[in-house]
C-alpha positions in Angstrom: 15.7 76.4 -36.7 13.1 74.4 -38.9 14.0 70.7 -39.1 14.7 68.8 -42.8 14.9 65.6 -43.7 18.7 65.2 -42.9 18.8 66.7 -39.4 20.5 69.9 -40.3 17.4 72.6 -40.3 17.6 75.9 -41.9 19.3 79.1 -40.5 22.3 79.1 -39.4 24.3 76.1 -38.4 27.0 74.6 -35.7 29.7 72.7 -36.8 31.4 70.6 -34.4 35.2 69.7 -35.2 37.5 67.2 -32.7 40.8 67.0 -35.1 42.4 69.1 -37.7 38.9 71.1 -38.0 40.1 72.5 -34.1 42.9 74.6 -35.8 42.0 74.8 -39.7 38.2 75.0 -40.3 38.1 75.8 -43.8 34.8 77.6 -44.1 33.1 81.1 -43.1 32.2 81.1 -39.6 30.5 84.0 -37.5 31.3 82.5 -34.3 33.9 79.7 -32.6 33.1 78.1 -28.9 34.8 75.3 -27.0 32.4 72.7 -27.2 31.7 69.2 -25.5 29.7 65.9 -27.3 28.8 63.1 -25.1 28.8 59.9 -26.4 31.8 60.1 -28.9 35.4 59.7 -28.0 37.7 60.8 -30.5 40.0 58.5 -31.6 42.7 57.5 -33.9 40.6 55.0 -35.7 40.6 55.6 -39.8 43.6 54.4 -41.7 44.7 56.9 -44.1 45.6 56.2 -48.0 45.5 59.9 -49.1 46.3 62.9 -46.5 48.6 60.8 -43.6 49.6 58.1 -45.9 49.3 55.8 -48.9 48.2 52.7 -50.6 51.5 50.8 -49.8 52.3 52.4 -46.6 48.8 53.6 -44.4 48.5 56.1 -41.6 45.8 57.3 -39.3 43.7 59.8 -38.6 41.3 60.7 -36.0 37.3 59.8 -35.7 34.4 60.1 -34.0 33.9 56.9 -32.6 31.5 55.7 -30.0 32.1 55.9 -26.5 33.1 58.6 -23.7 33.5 62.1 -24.4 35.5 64.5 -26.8 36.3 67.9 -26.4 36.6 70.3 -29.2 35.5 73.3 -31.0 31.9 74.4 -32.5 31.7 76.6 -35.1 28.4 78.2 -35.7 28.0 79.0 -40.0 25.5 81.7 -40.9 22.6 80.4 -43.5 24.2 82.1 -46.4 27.2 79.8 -46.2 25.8 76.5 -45.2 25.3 74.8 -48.7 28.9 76.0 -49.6 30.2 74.8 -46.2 28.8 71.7 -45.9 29.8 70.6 -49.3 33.6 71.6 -48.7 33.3 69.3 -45.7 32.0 66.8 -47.3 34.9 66.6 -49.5 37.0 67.2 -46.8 36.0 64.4 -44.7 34.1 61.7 -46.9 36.0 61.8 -50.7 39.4 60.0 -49.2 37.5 58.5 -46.3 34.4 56.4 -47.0 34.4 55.5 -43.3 32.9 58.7 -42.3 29.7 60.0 -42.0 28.1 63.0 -41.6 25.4 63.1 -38.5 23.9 66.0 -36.2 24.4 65.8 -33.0 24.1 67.6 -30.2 27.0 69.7 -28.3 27.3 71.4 -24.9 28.5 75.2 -24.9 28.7 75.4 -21.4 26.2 77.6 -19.4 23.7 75.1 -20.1 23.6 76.0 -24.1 23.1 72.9 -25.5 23.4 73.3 -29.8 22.7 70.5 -32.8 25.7 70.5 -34.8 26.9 68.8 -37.8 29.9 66.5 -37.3 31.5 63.5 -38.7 31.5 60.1 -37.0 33.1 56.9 -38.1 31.0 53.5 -39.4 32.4 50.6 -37.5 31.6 48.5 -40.4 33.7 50.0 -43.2 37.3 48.2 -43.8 39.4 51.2 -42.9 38.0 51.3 -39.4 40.9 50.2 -37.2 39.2 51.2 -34.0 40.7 48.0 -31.7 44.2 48.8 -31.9 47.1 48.8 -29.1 49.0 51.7 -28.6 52.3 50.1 -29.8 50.1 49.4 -33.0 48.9 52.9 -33.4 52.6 54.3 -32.8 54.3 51.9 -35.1 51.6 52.9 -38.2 51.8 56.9 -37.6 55.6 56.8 -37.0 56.2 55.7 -40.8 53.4 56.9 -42.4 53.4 60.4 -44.6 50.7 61.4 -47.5 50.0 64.4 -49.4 49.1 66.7 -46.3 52.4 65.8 -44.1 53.5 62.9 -41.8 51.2 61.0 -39.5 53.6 61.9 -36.5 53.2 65.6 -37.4 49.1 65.8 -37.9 49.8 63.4 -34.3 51.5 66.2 -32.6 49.2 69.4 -33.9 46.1 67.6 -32.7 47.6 66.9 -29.2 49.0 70.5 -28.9 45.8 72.0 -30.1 44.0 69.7 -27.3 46.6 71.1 -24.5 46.0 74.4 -26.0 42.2 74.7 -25.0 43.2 73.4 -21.6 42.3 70.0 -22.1 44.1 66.1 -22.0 43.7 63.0 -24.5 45.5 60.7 -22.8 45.2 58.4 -25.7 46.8 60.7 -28.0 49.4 61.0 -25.5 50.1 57.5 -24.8 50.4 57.2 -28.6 52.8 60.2 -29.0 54.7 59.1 -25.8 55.5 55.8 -28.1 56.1 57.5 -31.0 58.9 59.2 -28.9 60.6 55.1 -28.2 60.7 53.6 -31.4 61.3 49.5 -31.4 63.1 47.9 -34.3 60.4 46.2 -35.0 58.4 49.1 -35.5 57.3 48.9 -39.3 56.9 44.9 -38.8 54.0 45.9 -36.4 52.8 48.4 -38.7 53.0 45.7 -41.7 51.5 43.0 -39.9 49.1 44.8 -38.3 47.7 46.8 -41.9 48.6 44.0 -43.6 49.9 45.9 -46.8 
């Protein structure tokens, strides 16, 4: 692979997906392996207007944000299909969610294949990063929250089951989920107070 300005190279690519990317890529691939980045901990960390909520009531959805490890699935994109690819996930990820950006990083394969990959990671400086939320205030927003791809609690549940289904624990997500499964009365009062909308 030649390097380019942006990090990607030319050839063939790897794309590295930690959420809904883990069960419904989207885009031609030629080969799938579990995969692990260092340095990145995903996270439920973006509020949602669009696909997990709205404008007047916000979910969230998961990011790249820094920190730890995450576990999850490399996708490797022959040449051909790399403009076409990269531009779906572009407006996949960044159209409804200025927080993200997309970055190259580097993945383990296991067997000491190490790849550059193309994921997306979260700013910490855009407005809908919530990263330095409780777990009570991550229940309460997901619990009520639907937008045009489903409810919160639903895209919750898929990414945990797809985690247990490679093997692997997010105890986060499960602490989260665990609270989903108590709600309080004062469950949207968090959610208000802690959004603000």
């Amino acid at each position: 692979m030649t390097a380019t300005d942006d990090g990607i190279g030319t050839g063939d690519i790897w794309v590295f997906g930690y959420g809904s990317l883990m069960w419904r890529p989207g885009f031609e691939h030629m080969a799938r392996a579990d995969a692990l980045l260092r340095g990145y901990r995903r996270r439920l960390c973006v509020v949602s207007r669009h696909h997990r909520g709205t404008a007047a009531r916000p979910g969230l959805v998961m990011g790249l944000d820094r920190g730890g490890a995450c576990r999850g699935v490399a996708y490797r994109v022959p040449e051909a299909a790399v403009p076409e690819t990269l531009a779906y996930l572009d407006e996949r990820e960044i159209a409804h969610y200025p927080v993200y950006r997309r970055s190259t990083v580097t993945v383990d394969l296991g067997g000491g294949r190490r790849q550059r990959a193309v994921t997306y990671t979260v700013d910490r400086r855009e407005a809908d990063y919530a990263g330095a939320l409780s777990v009570d205030q991550q229940a309460a927003i997901v619990a009520g929250a639907h937008g045009l791809s489903g409810p919160n609690a639903e895209y919750l549940r898929q990414t945990v089951a797809h985690v247990h289904a490679m093997g692997l624990r997010d105890r986060a997500l499960e602490a989260v989920l665990a609270a989903l499964a108590e709600p309080s009365p004062a469950t949207e009062e968090i959610a208000r107070r802690t959004l603000g909308f």
